[in-house]
N, C-alpha and C positions, 0 to 999 in steps of 0.2 A: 450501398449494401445495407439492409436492413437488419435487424439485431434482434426484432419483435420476439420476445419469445424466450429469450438467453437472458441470462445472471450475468454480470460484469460484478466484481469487487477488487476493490482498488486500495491499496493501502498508501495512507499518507494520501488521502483525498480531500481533507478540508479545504487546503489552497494549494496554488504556486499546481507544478506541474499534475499533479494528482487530481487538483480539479477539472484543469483542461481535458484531460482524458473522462472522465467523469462524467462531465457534460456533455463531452461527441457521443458514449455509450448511448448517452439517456437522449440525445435529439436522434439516435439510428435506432433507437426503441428498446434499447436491452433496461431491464430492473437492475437498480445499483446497491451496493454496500459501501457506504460512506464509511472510513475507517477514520479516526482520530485519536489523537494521545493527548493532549493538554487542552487546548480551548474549545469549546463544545459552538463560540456562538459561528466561527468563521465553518464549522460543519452544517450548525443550520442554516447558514448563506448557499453553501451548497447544494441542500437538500429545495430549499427554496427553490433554485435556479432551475434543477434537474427536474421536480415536480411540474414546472410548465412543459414540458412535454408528454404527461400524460403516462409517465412512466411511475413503477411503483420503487421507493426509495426508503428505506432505511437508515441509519447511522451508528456506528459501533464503536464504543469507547473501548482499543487496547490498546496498549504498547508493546509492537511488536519486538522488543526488546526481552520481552518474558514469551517463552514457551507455552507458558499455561494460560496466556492473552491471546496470544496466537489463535490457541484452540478454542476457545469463547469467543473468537470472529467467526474459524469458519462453520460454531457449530450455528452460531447466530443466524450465517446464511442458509444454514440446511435447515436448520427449524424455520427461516421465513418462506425462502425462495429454492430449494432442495440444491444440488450440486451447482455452486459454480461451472457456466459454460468461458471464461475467463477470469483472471487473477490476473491480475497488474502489481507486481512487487516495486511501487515504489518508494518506501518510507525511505529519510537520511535525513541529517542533520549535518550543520558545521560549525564551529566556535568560529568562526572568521574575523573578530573582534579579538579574540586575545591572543598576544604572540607566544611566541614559542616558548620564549621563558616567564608566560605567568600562567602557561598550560599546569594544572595540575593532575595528578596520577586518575583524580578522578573524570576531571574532564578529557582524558582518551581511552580512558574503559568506556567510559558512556557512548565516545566515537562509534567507538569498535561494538558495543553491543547493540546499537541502533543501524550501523551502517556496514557492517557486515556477521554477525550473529542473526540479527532481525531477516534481511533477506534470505537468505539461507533456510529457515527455519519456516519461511512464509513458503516458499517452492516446495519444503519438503510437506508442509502440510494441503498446500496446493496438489501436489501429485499424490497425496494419497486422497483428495477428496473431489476433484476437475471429475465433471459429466467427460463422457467419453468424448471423445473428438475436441477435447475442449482445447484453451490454449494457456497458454504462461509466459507473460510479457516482462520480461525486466529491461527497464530503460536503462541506457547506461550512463554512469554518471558524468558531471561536468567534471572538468577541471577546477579542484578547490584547494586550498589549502589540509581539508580533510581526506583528500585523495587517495592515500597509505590507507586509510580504514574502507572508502569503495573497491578498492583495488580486491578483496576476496569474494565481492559478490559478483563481479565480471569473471572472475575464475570460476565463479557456480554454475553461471549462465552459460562460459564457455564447455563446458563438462555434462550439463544437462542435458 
């Protein structure tokens, strides 16, 4: 199925799953919105890769952890490429390296605002800004030890 034509933007697209998807959009022809929060060079690896098909590819510094980043992605894409025709809400994080008791108060707010605050936030600015017929993909998450903080963005998805 060809994509020619459509906006894909994906969040938590530098690597790891976000890029996979990323790459199928841009080799079935859709324009991508590379999303990132921290390291900008595994974005431009990205944008590199998705560029050899011929597609037009952007990259957006936010963390979807903030509301007001949120909104400076999707305005990003309407000023490039007008209404996202898909939204892929993938951003998450996990501490996986520290046990439970050197978890600090900070490191499970941050859980919870990246891995289910972030999603949330990404659908609702998704459905106010998705081209008609468009779609809203939320992958579901693995089994992690941050799983309590995915556990409300499958309640979104199951609800949406």
């Amino acid at each position: 199925m060809t994509l020619k034509g459509k906006t894909a933007l994906v969040t938590g697209s530098s690597k790891g799953l976000g890029r996979a998807v990323a790459l199928r959009f841009a080799k079935r022809g859709a324009d991508i919105v590379i999303n990132y929060s921290r390291d900008k060079a595994p974005a431009n690896e990205t944008v590199a890769r998705a560029t050899t098909t011929g597609t037009h590819v952007i990259t957006v510094h936010a963390d979807v952890s903030d509301v007001t980043q949120i909104e400076k992605l999707f305005q990003a894409t309407l000023d490039t490429f007008g209404k996202p025709d898909i939204v892929v809400a993938n951003t998450g994080i996990e501490k996986v390296n520290t046990p439970v008791t050197d978890t600090t108060e900070d490191d499970y707010d941050l859980l919870f605002r990246v891995n289910a605050k972030g999603p949330f936030f990404v659908l609702r600015a998704a459905a106010h800004h998705i081209a008609d017929g468009g779609r809203i993909i939320t992958p579901p998450p693995a089994p992690s030890p941050a799983s309590a903080s995915t556990a409300p963005a499958s309640a979104h998805r199951n609800t949406w």
